[in-house]
Structure formats: structure tokens, C-alpha cells
mmCIF file as gemmi writes it, N, C-alpha and C atoms, coordinates in Angstrom:
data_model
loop_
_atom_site.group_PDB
_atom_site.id
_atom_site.type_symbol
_atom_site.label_atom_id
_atom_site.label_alt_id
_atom_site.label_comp_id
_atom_site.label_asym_id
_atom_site.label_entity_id
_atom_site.label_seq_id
_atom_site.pdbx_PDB_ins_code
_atom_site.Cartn_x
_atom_site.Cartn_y
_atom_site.Cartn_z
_atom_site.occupancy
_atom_site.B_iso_or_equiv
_atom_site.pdbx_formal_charge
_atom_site.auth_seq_id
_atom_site.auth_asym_id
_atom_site.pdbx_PDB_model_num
ATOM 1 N N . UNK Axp A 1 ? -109.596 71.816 30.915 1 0 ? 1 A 1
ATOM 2 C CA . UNK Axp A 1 ? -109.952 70.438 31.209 1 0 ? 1 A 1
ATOM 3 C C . UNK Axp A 1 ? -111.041 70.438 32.267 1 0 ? 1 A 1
ATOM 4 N N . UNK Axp A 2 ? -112.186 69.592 32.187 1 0 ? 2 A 1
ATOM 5 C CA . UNK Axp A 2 ? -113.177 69.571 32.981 1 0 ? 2 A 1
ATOM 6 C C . UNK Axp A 2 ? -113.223 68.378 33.913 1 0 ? 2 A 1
ATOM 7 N N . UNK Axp A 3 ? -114.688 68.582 34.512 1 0 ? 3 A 1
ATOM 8 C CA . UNK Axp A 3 ? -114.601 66.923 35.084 1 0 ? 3 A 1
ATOM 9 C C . UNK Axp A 3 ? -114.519 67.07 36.412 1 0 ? 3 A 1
ATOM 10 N N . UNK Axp A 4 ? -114.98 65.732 37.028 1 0 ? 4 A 1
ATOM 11 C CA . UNK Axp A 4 ? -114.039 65.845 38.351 1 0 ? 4 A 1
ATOM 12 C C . UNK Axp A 4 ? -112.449 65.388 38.321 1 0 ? 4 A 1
ATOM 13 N N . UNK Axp A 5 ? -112.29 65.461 39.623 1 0 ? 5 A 1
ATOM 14 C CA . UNK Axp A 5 ? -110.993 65.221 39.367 1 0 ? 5 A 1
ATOM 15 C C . UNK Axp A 5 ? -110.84 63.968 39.873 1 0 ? 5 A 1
ATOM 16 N N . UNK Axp A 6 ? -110.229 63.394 39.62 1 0 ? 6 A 1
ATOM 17 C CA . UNK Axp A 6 ? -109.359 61.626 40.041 1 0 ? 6 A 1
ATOM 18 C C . UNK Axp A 6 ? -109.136 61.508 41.436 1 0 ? 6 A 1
ATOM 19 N N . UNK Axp A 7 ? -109.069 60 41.467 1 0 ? 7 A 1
ATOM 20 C CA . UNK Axp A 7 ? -108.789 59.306 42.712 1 0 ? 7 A 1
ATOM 21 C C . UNK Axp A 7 ? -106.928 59.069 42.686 1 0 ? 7 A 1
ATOM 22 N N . UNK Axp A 8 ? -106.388 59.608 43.82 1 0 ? 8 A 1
ATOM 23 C CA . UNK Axp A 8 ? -104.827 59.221 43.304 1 0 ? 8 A 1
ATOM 24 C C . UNK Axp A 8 ? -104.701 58.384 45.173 1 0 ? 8 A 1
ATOM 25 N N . UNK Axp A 9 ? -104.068 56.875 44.736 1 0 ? 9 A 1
ATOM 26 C CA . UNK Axp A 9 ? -104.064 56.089 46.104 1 0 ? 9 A 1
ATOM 27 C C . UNK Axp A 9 ? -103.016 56.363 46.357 1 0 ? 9 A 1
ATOM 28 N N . UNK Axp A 10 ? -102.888 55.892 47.669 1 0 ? 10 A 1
ATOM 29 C CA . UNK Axp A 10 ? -101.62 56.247 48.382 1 0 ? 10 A 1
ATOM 30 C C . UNK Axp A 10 ? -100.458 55.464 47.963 1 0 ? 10 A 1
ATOM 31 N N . UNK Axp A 11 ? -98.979 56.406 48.46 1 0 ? 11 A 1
ATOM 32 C CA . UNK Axp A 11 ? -97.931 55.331 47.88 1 0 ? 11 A 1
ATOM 33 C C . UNK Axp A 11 ? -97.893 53.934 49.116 1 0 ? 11 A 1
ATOM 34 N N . UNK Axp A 12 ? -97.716 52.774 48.368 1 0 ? 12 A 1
ATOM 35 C CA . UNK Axp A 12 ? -97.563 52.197 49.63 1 0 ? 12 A 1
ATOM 36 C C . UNK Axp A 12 ? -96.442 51.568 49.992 1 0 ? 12 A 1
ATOM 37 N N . UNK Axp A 13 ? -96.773 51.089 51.325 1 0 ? 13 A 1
ATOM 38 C CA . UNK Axp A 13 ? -95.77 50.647 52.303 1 0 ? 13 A 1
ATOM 39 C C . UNK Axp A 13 ? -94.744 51.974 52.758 1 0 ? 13 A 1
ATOM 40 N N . UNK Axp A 14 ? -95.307 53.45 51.744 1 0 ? 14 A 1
ATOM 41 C CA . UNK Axp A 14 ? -94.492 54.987 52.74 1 0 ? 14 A 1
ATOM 42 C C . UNK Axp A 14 ? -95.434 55.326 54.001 1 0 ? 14 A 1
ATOM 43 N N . UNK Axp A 15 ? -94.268 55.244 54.963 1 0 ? 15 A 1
ATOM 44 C CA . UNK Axp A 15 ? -94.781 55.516 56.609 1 0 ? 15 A 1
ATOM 45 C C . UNK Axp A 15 ? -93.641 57.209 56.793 1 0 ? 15 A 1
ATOM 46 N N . UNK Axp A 16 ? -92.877 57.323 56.097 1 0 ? 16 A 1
ATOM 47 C CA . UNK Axp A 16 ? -92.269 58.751 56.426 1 0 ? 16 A 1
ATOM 48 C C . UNK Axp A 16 ? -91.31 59.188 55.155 1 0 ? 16 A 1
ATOM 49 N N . UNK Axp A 17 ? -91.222 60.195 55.166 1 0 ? 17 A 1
ATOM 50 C CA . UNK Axp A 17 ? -90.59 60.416 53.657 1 0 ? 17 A 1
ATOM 51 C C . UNK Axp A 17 ? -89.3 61.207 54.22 1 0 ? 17 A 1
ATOM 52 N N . UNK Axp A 18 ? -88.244 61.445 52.848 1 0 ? 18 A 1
ATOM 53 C CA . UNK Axp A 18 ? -86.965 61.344 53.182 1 0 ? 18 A 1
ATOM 54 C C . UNK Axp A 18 ? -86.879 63.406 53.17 1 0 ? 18 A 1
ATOM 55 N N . UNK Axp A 19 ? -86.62 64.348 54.065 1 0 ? 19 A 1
ATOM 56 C CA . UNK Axp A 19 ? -86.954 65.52 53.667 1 0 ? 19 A 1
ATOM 57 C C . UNK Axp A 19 ? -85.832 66.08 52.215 1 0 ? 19 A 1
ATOM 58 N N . UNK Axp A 20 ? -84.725 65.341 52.027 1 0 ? 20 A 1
ATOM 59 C CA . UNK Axp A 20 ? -84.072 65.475 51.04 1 0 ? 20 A 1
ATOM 60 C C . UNK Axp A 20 ? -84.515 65.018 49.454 1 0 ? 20 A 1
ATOM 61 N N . UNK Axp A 21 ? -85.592 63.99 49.469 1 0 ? 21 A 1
ATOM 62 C CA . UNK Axp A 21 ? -86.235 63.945 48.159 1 0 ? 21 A 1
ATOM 63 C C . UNK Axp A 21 ? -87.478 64.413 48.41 1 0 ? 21 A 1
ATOM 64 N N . UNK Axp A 22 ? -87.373 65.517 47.033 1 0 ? 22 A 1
ATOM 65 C CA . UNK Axp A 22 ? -88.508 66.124 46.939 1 0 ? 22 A 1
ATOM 66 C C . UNK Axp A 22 ? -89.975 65.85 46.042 1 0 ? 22 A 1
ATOM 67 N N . UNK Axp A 23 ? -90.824 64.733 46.581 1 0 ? 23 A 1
ATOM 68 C CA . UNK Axp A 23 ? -91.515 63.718 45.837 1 0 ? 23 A 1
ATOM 69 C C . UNK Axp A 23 ? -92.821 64.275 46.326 1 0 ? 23 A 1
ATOM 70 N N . UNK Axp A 24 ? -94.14 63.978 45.437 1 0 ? 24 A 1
ATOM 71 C CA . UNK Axp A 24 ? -94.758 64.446 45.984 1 0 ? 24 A 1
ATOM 72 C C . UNK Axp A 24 ? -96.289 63.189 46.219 1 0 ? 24 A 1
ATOM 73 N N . UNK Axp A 25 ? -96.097 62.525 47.597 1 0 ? 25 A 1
ATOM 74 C CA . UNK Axp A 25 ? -96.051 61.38 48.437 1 0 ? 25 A 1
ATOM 75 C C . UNK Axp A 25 ? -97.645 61.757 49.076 1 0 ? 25 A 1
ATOM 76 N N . UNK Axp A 26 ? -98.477 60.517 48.982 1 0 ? 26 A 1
ATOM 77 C CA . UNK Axp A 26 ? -99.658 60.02 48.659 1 0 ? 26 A 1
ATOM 78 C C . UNK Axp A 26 ? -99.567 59.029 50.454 1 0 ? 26 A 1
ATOM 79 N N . UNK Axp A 27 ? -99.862 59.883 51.668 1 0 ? 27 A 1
ATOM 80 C CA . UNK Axp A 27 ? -99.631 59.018 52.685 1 0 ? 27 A 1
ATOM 81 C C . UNK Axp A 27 ? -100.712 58.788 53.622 1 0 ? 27 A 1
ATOM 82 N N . UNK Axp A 28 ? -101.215 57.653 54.37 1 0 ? 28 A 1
ATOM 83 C CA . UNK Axp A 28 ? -102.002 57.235 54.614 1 0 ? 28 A 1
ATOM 84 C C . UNK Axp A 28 ? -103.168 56.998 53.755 1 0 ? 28 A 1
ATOM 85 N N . UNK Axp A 29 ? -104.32 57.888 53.541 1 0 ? 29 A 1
ATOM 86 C CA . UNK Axp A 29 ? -105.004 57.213 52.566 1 0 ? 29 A 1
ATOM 87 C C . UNK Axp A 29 ? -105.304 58.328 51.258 1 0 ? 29 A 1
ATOM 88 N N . UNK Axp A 30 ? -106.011 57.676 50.623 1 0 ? 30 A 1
ATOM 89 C CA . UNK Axp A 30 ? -105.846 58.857 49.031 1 0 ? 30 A 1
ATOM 90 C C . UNK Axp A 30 ? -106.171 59.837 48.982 1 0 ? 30 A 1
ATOM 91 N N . UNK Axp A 31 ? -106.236 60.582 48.26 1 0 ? 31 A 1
ATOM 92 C CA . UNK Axp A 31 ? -106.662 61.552 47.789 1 0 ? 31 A 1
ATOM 93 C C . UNK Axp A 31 ? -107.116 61.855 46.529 1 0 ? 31 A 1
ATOM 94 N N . UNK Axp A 32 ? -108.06 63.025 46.314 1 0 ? 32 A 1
ATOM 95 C CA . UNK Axp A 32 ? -108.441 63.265 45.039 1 0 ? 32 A 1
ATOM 96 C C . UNK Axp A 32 ? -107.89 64.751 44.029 1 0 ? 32 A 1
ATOM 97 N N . UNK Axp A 33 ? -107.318 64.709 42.953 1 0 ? 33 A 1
ATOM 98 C CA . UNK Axp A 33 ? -106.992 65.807 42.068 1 0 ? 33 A 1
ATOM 99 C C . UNK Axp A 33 ? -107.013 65.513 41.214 1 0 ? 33 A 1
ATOM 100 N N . UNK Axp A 34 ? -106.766 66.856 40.151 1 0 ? 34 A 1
ATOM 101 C CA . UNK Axp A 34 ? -106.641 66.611 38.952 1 0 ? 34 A 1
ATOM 102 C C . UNK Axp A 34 ? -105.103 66.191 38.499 1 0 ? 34 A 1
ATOM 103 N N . UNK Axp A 35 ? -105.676 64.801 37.163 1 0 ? 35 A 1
ATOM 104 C CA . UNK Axp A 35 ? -104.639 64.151 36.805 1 0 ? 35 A 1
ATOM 105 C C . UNK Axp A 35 ? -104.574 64.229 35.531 1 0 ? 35 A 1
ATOM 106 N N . UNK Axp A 36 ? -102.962 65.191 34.876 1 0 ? 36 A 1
ATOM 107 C CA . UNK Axp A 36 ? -103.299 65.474 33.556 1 0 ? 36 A 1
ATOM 108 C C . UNK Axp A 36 ? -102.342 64.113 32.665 1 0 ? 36 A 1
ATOM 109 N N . UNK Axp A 37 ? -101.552 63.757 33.429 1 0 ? 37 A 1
ATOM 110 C CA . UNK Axp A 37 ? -100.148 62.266 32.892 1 0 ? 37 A 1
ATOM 111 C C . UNK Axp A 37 ? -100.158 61.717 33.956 1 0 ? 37 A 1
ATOM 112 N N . UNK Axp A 38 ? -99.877 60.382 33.507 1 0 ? 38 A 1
ATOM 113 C CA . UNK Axp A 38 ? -99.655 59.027 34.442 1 0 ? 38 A 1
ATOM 114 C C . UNK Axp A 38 ? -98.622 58.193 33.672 1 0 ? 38 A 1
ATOM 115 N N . UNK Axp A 39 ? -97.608 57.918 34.214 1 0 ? 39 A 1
ATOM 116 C CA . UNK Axp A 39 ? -96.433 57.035 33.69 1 0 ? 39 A 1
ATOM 117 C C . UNK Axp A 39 ? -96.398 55.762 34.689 1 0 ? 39 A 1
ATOM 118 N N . UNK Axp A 40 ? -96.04 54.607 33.856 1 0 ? 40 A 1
ATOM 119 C CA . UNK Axp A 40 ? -95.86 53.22 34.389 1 0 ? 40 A 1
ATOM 120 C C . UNK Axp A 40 ? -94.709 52.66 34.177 1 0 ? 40 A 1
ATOM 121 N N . UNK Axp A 41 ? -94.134 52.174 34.692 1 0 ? 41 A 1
ATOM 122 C CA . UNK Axp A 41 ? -92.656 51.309 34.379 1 0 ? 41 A 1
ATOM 123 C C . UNK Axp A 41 ? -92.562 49.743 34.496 1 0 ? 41 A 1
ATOM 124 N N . UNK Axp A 42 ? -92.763 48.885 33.534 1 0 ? 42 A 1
ATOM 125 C CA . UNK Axp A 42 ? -92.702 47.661 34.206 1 0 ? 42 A 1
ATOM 126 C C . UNK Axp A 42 ? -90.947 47.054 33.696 1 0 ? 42 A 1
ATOM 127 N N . UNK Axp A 43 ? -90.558 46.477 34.619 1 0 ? 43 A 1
ATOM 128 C CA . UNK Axp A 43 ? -88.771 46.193 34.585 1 0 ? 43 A 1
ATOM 129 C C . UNK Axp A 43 ? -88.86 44.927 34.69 1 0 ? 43 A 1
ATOM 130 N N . UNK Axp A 44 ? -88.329 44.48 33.635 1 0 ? 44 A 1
ATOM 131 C CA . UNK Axp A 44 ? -88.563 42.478 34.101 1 0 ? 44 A 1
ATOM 132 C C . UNK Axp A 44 ? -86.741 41.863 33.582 1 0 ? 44 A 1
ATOM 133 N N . UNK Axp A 45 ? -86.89 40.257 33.706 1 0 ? 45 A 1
ATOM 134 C CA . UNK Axp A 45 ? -85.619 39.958 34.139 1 0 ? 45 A 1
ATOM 135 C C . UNK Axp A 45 ? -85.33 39.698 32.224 1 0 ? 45 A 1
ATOM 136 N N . UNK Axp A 46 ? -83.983 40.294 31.934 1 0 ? 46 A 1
ATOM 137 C CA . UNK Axp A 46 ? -83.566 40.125 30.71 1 0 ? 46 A 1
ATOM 138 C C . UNK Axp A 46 ? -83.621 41.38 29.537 1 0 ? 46 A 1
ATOM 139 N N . UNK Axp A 47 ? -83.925 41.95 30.369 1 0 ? 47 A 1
ATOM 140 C CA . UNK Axp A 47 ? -83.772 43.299 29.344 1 0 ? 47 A 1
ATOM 141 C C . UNK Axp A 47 ? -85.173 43.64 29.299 1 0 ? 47 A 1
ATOM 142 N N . UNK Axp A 48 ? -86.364 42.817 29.517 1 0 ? 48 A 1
ATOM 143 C CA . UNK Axp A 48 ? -87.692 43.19 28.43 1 0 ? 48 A 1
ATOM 144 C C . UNK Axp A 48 ? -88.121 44.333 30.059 1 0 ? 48 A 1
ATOM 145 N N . UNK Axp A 49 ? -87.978 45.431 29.416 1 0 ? 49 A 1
ATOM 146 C CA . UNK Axp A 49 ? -88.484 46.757 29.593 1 0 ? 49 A 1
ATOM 147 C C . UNK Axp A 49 ? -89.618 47.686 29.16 1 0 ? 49 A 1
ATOM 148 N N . UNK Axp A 50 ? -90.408 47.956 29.507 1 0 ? 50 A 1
ATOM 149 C CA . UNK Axp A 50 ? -91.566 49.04 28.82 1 0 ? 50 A 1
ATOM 150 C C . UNK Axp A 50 ? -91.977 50.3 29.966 1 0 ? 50 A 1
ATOM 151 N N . UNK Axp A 51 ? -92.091 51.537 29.168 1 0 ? 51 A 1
ATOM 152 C CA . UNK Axp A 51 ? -92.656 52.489 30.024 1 0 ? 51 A 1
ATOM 153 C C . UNK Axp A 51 ? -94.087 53.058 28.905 1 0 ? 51 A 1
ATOM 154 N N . UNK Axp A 52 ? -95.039 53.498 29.934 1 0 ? 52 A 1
ATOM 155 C CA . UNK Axp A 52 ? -96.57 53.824 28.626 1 0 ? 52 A 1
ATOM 156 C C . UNK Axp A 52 ? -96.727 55.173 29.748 1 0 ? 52 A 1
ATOM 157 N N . UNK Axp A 53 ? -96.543 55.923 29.025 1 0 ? 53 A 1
ATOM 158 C CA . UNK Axp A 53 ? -96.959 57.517 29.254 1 0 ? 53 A 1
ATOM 159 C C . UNK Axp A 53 ? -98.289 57.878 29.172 1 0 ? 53 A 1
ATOM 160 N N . UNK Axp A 54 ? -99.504 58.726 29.341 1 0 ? 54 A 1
ATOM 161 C CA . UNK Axp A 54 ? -100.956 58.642 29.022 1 0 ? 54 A 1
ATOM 162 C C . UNK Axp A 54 ? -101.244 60.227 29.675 1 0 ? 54 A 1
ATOM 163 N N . UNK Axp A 55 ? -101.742 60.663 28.626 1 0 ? 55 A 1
ATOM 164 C CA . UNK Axp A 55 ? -102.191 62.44 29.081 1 0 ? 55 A 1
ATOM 165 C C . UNK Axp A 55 ? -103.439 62.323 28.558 1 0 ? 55 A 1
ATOM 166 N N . UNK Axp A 56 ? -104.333 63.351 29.388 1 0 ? 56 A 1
ATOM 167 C CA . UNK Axp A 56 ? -105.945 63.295 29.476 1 0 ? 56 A 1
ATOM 168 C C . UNK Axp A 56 ? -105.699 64.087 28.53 1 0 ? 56 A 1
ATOM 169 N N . UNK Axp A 57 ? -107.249 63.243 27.436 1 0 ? 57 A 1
ATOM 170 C CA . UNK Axp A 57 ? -107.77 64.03 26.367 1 0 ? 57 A 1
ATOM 171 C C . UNK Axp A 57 ? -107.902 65.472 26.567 1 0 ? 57 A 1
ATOM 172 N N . UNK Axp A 58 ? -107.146 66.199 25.436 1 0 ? 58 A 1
ATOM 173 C CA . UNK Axp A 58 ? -107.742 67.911 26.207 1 0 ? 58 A 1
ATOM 174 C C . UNK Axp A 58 ? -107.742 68.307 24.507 1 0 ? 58 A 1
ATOM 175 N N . UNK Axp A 59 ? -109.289 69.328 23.941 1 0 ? 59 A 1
ATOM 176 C CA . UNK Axp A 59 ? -109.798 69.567 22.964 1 0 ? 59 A 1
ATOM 177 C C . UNK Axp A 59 ? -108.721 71.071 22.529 1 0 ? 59 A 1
């Protein structure tokens, strides 16, 4: 996979992380890497649920 690599923003409103979950936490301001999947979750009231998964084109 080529390219540059991506902008990944920070998580927000995290000011300190928990040392027992092992997450890997985006703090103060962003950073850049390579991003091969990105998952979204939107949760709404009544059941209506969706998650969209997305992996970089690779030949």
C-alpha cells in the first residue's frame, strides 16, 4: 500500500487513559499513519442500528 499516510484526530474529551484498557488513544492533538480499516457505529433510539466497516483499496 502506498501513499501518504492519513490524518487520525484525536479521541475527544480523553485527558488520561485507564492503564487497564488497552486502547490505542489519539491524545491531545492528531496524528498521522497509515490507515488500512475504519469502523463506525451509529446506535439510535429503537433498535435502528448500523455499523460500515471500510478497508483501503489494496491491488
Amino acid at each position: 500500500m502506498g501513499g501518504l499516510p492519513g490524518p487520525v484526530h484525536p479521541t475527544v474529551g480523553t485527558v488520561e487513559t485507564d492503564e487497564e484498557c488497552d486502547l490505542d488513544y489519539v491524545i491531545g492533538e492528531g496524528i498521522h499513519m497509515d490507515v488500512n480499516y475504519a469502523l463506525t457505529n451509529s446506535l439510535g433510539f429503537g433498535g435502528h442500528n448500523a455499523c460500515l466497516l471500510v478497508k483501503k483499496y489494496n491491488e
